[in-house]
C-alpha positions as CSV (number, residue, x, y, z in Angstrom):
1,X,113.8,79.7,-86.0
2,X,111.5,81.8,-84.8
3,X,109.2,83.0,-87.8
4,X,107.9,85.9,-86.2
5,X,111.0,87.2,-85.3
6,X,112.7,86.7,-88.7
7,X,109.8,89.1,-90.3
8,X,110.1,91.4,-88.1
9,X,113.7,91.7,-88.7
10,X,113.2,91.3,-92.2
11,X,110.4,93.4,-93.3
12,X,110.7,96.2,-90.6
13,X,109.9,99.1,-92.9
14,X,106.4,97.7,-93.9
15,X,105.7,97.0,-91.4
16,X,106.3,100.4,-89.7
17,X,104.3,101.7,-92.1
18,X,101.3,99.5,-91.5
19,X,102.1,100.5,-87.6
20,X,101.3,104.2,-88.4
21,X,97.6,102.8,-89.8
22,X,96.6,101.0,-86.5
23,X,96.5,97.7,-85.0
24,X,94.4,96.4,-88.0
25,X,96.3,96.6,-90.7
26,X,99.5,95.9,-88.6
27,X,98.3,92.5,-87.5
28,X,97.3,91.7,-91.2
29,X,100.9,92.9,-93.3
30,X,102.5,90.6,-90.4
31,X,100.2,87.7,-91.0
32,X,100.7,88.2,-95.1
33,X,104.2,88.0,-94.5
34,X,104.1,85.0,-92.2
35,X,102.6,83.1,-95.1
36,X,104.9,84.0,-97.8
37,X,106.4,80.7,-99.0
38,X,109.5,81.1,-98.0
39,X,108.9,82.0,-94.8
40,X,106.1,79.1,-94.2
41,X,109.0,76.9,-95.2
42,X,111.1,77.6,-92.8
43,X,110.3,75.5,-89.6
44,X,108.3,73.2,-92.3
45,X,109.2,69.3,-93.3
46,X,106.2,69.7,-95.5
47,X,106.6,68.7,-99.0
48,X,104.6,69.6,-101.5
49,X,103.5,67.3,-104.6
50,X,104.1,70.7,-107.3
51,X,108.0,70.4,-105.2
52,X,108.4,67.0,-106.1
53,X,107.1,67.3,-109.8
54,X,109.0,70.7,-110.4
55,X,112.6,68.7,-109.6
56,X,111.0,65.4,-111.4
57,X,108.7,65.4,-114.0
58,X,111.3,67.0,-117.0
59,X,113.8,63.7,-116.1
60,X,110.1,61.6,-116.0
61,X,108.9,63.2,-119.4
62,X,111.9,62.8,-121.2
63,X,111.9,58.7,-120.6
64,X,108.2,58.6,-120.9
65,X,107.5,60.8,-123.9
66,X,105.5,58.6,-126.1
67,X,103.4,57.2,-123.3
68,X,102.2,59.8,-121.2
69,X,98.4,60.9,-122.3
70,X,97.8,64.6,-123.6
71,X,95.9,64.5,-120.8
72,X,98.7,63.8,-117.6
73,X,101.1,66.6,-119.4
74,X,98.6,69.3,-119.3
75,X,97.6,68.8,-115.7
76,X,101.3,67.9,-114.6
77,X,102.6,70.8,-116.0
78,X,99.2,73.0,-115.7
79,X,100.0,72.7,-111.8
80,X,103.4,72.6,-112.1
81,X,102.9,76.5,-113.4
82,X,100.0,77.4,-111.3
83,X,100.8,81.0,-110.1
84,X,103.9,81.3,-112.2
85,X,104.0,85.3,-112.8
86,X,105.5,84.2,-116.0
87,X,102.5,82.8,-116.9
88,X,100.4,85.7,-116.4
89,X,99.3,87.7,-113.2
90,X,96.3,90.2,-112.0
91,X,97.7,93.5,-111.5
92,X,96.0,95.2,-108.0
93,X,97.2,99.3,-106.8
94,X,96.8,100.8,-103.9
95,X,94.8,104.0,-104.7
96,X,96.3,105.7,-102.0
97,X,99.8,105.1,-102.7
98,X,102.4,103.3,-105.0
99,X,102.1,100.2,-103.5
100,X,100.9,97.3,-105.7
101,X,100.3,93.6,-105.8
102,X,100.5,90.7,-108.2
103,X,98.0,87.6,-108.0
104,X,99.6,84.6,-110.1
105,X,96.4,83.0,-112.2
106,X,95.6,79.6,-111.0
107,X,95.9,76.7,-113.0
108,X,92.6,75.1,-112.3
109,X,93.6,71.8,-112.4
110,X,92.3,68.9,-109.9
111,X,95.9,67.7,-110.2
112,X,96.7,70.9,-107.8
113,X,96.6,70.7,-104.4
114,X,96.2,74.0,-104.4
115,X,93.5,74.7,-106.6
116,X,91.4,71.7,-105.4
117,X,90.2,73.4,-102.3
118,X,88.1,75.6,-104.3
119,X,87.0,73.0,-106.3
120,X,86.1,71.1,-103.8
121,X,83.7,73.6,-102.1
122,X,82.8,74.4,-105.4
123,X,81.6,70.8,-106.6
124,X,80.4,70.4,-103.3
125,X,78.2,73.1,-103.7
126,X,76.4,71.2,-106.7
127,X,75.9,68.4,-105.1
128,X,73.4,69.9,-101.7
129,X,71.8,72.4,-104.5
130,X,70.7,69.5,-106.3
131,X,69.2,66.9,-103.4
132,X,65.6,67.0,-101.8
133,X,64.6,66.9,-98.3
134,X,64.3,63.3,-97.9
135,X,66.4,60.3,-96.4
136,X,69.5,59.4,-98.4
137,X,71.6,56.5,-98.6
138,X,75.7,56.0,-99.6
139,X,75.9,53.3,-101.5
140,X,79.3,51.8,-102.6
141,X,80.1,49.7,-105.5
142,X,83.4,48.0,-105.7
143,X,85.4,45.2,-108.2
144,X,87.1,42.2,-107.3
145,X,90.9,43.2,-107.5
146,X,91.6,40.5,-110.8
147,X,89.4,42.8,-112.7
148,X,91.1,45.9,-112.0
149,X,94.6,45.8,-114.4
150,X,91.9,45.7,-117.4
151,X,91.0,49.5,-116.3
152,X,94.5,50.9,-117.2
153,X,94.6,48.7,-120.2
154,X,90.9,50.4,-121.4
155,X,90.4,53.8,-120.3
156,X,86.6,53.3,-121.7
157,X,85.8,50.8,-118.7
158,X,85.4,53.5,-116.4
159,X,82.3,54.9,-118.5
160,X,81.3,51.2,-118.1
161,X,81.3,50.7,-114.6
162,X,79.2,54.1,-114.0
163,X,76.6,52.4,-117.0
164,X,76.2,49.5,-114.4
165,X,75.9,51.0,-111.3
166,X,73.0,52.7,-113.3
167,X,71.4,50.0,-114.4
168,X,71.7,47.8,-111.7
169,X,70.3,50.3,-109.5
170,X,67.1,51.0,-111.4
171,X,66.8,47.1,-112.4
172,X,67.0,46.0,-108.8
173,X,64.2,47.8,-107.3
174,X,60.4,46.5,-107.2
175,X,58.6,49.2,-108.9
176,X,54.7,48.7,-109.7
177,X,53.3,48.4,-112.8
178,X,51.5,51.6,-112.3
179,X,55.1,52.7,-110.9
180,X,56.6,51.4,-114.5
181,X,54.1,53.2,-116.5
182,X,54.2,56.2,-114.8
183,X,57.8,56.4,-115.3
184,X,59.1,57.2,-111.8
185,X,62.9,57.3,-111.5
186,X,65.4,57.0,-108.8
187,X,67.5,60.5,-108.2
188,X,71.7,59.8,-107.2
189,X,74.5,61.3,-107.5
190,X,77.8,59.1,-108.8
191,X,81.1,59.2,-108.3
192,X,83.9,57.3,-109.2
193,X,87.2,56.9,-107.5
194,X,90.2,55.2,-109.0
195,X,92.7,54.7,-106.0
196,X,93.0,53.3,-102.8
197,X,95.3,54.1,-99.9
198,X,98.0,52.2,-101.2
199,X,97.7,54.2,-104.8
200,X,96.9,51.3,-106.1
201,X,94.2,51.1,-109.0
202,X,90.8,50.4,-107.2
203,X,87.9,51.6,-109.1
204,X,84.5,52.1,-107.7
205,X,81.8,54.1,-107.3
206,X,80.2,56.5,-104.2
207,X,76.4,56.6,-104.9
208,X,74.3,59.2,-102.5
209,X,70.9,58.0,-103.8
210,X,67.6,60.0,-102.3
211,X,64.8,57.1,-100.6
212,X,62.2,58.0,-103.1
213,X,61.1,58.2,-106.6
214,X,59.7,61.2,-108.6
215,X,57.1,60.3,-111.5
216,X,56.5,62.0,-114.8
217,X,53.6,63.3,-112.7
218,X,55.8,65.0,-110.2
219,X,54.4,62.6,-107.6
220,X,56.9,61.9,-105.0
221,X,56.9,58.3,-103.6
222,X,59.1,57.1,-100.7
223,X,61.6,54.2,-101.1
224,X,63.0,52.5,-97.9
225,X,63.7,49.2,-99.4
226,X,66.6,48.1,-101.5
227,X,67.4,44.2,-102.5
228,X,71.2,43.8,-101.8
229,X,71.3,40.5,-102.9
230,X,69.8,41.1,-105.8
231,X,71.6,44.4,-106.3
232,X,75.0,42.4,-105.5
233,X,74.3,39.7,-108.3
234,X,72.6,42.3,-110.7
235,X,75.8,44.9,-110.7
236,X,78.2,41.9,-111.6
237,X,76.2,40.3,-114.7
238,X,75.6,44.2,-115.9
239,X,79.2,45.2,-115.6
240,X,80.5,42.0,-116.7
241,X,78.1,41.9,-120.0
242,X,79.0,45.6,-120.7
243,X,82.4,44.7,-120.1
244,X,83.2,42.4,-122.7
245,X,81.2,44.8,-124.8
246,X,83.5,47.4,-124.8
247,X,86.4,45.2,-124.5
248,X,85.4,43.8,-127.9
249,X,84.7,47.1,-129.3
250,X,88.0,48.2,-127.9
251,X,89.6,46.3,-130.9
252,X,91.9,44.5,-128.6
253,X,91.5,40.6,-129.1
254,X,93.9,39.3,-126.9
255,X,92.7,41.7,-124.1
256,X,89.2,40.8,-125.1
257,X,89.8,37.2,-124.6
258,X,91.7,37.4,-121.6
259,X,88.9,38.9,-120.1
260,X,86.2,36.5,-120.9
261,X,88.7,33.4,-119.9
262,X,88.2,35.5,-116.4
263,X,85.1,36.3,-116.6
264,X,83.8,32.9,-116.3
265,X,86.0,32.3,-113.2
266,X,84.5,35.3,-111.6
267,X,81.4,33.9,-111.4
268,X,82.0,31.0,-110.4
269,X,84.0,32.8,-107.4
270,X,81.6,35.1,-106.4
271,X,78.0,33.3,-106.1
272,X,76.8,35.9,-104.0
273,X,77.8,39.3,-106.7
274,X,80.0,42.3,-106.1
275,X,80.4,43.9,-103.5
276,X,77.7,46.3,-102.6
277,X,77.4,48.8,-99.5
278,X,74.5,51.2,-99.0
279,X,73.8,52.2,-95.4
280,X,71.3,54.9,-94.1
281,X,72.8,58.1,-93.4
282,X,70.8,59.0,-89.9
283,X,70.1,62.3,-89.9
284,X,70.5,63.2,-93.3
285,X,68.4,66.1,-92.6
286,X,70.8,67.8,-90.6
287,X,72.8,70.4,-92.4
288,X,76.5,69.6,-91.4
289,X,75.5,65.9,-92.5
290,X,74.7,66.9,-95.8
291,X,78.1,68.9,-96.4
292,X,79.9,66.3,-94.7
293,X,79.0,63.5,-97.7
294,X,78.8,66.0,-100.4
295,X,82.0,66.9,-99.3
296,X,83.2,63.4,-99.4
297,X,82.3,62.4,-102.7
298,X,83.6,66.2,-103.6
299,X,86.7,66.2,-102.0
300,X,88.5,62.4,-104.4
301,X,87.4,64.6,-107.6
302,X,89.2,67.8,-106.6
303,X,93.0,66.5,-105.4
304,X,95.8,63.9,-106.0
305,X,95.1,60.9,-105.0
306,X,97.6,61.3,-102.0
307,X,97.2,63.9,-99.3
308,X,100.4,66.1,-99.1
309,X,100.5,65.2,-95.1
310,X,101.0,61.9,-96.2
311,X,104.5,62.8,-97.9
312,X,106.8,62.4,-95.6
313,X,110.5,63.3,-97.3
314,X,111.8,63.8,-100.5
315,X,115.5,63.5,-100.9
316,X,116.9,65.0,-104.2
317,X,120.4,64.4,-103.7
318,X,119.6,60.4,-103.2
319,X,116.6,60.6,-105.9
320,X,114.2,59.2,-102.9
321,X,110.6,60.1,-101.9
322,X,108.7,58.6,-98.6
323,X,105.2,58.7,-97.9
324,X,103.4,56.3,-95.8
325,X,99.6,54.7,-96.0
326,X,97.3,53.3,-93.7
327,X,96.1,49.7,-94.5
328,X,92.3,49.3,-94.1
329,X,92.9,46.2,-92.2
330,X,95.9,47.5,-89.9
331,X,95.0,50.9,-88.9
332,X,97.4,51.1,-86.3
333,X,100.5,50.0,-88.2
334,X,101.1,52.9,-91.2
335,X,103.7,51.2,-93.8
336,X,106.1,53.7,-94.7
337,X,107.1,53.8,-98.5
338,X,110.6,55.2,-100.0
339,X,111.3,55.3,-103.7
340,X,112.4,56.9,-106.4
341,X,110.5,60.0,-107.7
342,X,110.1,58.8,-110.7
343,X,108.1,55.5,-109.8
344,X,106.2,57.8,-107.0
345,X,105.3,60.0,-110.0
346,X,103.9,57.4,-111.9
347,X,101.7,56.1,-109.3
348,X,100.2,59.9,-109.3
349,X,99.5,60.5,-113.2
350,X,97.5,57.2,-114.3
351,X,94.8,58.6,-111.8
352,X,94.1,61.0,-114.2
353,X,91.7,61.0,-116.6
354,X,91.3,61.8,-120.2
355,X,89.8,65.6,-120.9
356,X,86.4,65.7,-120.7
357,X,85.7,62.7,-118.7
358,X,83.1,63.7,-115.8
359,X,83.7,61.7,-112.5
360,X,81.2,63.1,-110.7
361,X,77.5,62.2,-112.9
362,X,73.9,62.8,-112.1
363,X,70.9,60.5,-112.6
364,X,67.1,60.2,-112.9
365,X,65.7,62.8,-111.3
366,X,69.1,64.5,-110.3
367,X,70.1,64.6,-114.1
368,X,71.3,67.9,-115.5
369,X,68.6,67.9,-118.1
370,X,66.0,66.3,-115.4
371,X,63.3,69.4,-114.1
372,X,61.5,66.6,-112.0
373,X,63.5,67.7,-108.4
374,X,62.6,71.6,-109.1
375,X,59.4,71.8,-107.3
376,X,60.5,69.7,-104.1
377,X,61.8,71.5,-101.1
378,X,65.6,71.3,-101.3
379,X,67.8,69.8,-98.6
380,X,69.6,73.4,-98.2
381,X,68.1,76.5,-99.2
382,X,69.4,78.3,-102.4
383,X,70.2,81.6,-100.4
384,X,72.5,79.3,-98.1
385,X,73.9,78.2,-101.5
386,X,74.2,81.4,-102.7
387,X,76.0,82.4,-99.7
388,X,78.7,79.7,-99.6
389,X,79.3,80.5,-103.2
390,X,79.8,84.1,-102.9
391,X,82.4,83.0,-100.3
392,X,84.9,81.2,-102.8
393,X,86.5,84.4,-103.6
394,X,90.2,84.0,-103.6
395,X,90.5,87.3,-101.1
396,X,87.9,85.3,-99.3
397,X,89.1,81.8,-99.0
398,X,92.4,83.4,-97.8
399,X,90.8,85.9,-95.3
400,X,88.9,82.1,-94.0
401,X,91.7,80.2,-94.5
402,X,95.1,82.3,-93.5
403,X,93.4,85.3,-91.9
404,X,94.6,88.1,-93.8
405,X,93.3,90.0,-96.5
406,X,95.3,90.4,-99.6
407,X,94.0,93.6,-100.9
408,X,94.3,95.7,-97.6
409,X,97.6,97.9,-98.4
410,X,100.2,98.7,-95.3
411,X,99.1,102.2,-95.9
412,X,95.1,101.0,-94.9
413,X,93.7,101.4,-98.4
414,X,92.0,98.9,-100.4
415,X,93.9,97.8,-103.4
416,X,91.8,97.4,-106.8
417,X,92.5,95.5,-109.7
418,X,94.0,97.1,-113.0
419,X,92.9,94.8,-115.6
420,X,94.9,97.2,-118.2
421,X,98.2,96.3,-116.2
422,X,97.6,93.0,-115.6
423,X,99.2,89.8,-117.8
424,X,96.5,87.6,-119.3
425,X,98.0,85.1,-122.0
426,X,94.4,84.1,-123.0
427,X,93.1,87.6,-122.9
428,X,90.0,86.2,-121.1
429,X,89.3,89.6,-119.4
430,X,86.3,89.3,-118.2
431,X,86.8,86.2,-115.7
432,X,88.4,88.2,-113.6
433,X,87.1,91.0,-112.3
434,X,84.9,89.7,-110.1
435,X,87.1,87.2,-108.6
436,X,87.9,89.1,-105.6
C-alpha cells in the first residue's frame, strides 16, 4: 500500500488546512501523520517487544506470580503502559485555534525500547562530561561460562564482580612508593552487561579507564603500562575470594558449597586467569571516538537485551515468536530461533535488575564524590555538553529523529502546553514544563 497515498485519502481535511499555511507546515502535518502508528504499520513486519508483552505477559504473570521480582513487574508493565492516555497525558492548544494535542507520559523504563534512546544519549552524556583529555583504554572483563548459573541464583554477585574489577585494577598496577603515599588513583568508568547474543546469561564488565593517575595533589601522571598477566590472574583470585564471600553470607549452604567444589577446579583450569581485554583506543582524542564508546557502554544500560530488528515474527494464533542471533564465531550463518512467547519472555526479564542497582559505576578519580578530575581539561567541552543536552527534548528528538515537529498546528501556530488540562497521576507538575 502506498502510505502516502492512504493519508492523503484519509486525512484530506487537515491537511487542506495545513495547505492554506504554506509548504511548511504542509510537509510537516503529512510527515506527523506518516508516523502515526497505525499507519507506520502498515507496509511494516516490524514487531515490537511492548507488541509481544502486551498479548503475553498477563498469560506469563498468571503462571509465574510468585516468582517474578518486584522489580521485572514494574518495568514489564511500566513499558507495557508507556504513553497509555489512560495513564496520564500533557495537554498542548493551539492558541490560534481549537486544535489540540495530547503527549502520553513516558514510562522511563530501560526495559522500553522506546524510552531507552533518550536514555541512552542521556547516560551517554555523563560519561564524555566526566573523562579528561588523555589516552583511554576499553578494557573487558569476562567469566568462564561454569560460573555463570550462580549469577541468577545470587543477584548480589553482580555487586561482586564490579568489587573485583576494582580491585584488581588498582592492585595490578606498579605504583611507587611515593605514588602509594601520595595516594594517586586510577579514574574508569564500569559497566556491566548481563547477556550475550544468544540471551544467554554472560556477565562482564566494559571498563573505559583514562592512561594516568591523579594524586591527592592534583598532579597528573601518565600510565601507559598495564600487567595482563598479572591483571588476568589477579581478577580471578579477587572475584573468586569475594565470591564465596557473598555466597556464604547469602545463607545458601548448598549453593555455597557447590561453588567452592568449583572453585578449586577453576583454578586448576585456568593457570593463566580470566579473561582480560584492554586495547588502546587510537585516537581517543577525536570527538566522534569518544561518543562512539560512551555510547557503547551507554547504549546495553538503556534497552532490552535484544534489538527489535532482531525479532523477526510473532505469531499469536500459533503462540510462536522468531528472532534470530549472530554467533561470535559464525558471523556469516545467523541461527534463527522460534518459540513460544512465554519462554522468549523469560529470556527478556531475568536481565533485569533489582531497583536501585547502578550498572553503570564510577571510580577513583571519576567517582561521583571524587573532585580530583575538575581542574583537568575535559575531553569535550561543557558548552558541547550543554548543547547535546538541551537537544533531548522530546519535540526535539522527534524533529532529529522523524522530522516533524509536534507542536506546529495545521493552522501554523505553535501549540503550548496547558498543564491545568493535562492528566498527571503523580501530580509531579513541575517536570514537565520544560520538557519541550
Amino acid at each position: 500500500m502506498d502510505t502516502n497515498v492512504y493519508v492523503k485519502n484519509l486525512y484530506k481535511d487537515l491537511l487542506a488546512t495545513a495547505a492554506k499555511n504554506g509548504n511548511t507546515v504542509y510537509e510537516n502535518e503529512l510527515t506527523r501523520l506518516s508516523n502515526l502508528e497505525h499507519v507506520r504499520s502498515l507496509n511494516s513486519n516490524h514487531v515490537s517487544i511492548k507488541e509481544i508483552f502486551r498479548a503475553f505477559w498477563p498469560s506469563f504473570k498468571l503462571l509465574h506470580q510468585d516468582k517474578l521480582r518486584s522489580s521485572i513487574i514494574k518495568n514489564v508493565e511500566s513499558m507495557i503502559d508507556c504513553r497509555n492516555l489512560s495513564k496520564g497525558y500533557l495537554f498542548y492548544e493551539c492558541s490560534k485555534c481549537d486544535h489540540y494535542h495530547l503527549s502520553g507520559l513516558s514510562c522511563h523504563s530501560r526495559f522500553c525500547s522506546s524510552c531507552g534512546h533518550k536514555y541512552r544519549d542521556s547516560r551517554s552524556l555523563e560519561i564524555q562530561k566526566k573523562l579528561i583529555s588523555v589516552p583511554h583504554r576499553h578494557f573487558v572483563f569476562s567469566l568462564p561460562f561454569d560460573l555463570r548459573p550462580f549469577f541468577w541464583k545470587c543477584r548480589p554477585l553482580f555487586d561482586c564482580l564490579f568489587k573485583s574489577v576494582n580491585d584488581s585494577l588498582h592492585f595490578s598496577l606498579d605504583l611507587s612508593k611515593k605514588d602509594l603515599a601520595d595516594d594517586a588513583r586510577l579514574g574508569f568508568v564500569a559497566f556491566l552487561h548481563t547477556s550475550g547474543r544468544s540471551l544467554n546469561l554472560h556477565p562482564h564488565i566494559h571498563v573505559l579507564i583514562a592512561e594516568a593517575t591523579i594524586d591527592k595533589f592534583n598532579k597528573k601522571k601518565d600510565l601507559y603500562f598495564f600487567p595482563f598477566e598479572r591483571l588476568r590472574k589477579t581478577f580471578m583470585f579477587k572475584f573468586l575470594s569475594l565470591a564465596s564471600k557473598v555466597l556464604k553470607a547469602f545463607g545458601n549452604h548448598s549453593l555455597y558449597r557447590e561453588f567452592n567444589i568449583l572453585r578449586s577446579k577453576i583454578i586448576k583450569k585456568y593457570k593463566d586467569g580470566f579473561y582480560t581485554y584492554g586495547p588502546r583506543i587510537k585516537e581517543f582524542t577525536k570527538f566522534y571516538n569518544t561518543k562512539k564508546i560512551a555510547n557503547y557502554i551507554a547504549r546495553y544500560a538503556s534497552h532490552p537485551p535484544i534489538a527489535e530488528s532482531n525479532i523477526l515474527s510473532l505469531d499469536s494464533t500459533n503462540s510462536t515468536v522468531s528472532w534470530r542471533y549472530t554467533p561470535h564465531d559464525d558471523p556469516n550463518n545467523p541461527v534463527v530461533i522460534t518459540e513460544h512467547p512465554h519462554i522468549f519472555i523469560s529470556r527478556l526479564i531475568r536481565h533485569i535488575h533489582d531497583e536501585g542497582f547502578h550498572q553503570i559505576r564510577y571510580y577513583g578519580f571519576y567517582a561521583n564524590k571524587s573532585a580530583r578530575a575538575n581542574s583537568f581539561t575535559k575531553l569535550v567541552s561543557k558548552s558541547s555538553i550543554d548543547y547535546l543536552k538541551s537537544r533531548l527534548k522530546w519535540r526535539i528528538m522527534l524533529l532529529d529523529t522523524f522530522k516533524f515537529d509536534p507542536l506546529l498546528c495545521s493552522c501554523g501556530a505553535k501549540m503550548v502546553l496547558n498543564i491545568k488540562l493535562s492528566f498527571l497521576p503523580n501530580n509531579n507538575k513541575g517536570a514537565y514544563i520544560s520538557d519541550a
